[in-house]
Phi, psi and omega in degrees: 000156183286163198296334204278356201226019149302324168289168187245013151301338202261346166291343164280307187310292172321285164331293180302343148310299155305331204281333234268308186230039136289292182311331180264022237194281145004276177305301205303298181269337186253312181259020172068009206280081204320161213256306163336315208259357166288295183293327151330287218295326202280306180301318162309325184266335160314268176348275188316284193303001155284320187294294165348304177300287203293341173297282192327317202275309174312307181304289176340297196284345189273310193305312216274337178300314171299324199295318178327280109040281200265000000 
């Protein structure tokens, strides 16, 4: 195998890039699927895993603040 892709992280990463953009690549050409309404579909879930991100951290900082405290 090539040398750059013994961890196996960085061989999950490579894949999953692929799988990514195999899957939009897909969508685009075999199912007709407008290049517009992909990228809709792509901001929205940014979004959402921000809105996610920004929970997770808020939770966090409320657990360490009770954890102070108690």
């Amino acid at each position: 195998m090539i040398s750059i892709f013994k961890s196996g992280h960085k061989r999950t990463i490579f894949l999953a890039l692929l799988a990514t953009f195999t899957f939009v690549g897909a969508a685009i050409f075999m199912f007709d699927v407008d290049k517009k309404e992909l990228f809709e579909f792509f901001v929205v879930s940014v979004f959402g895993l921000g809105l996610i991100i920004l929970a997770a951290l808020l939770l966090t900082a409320l657990r360490l603040l009770l954890r102070r405290f108690f």
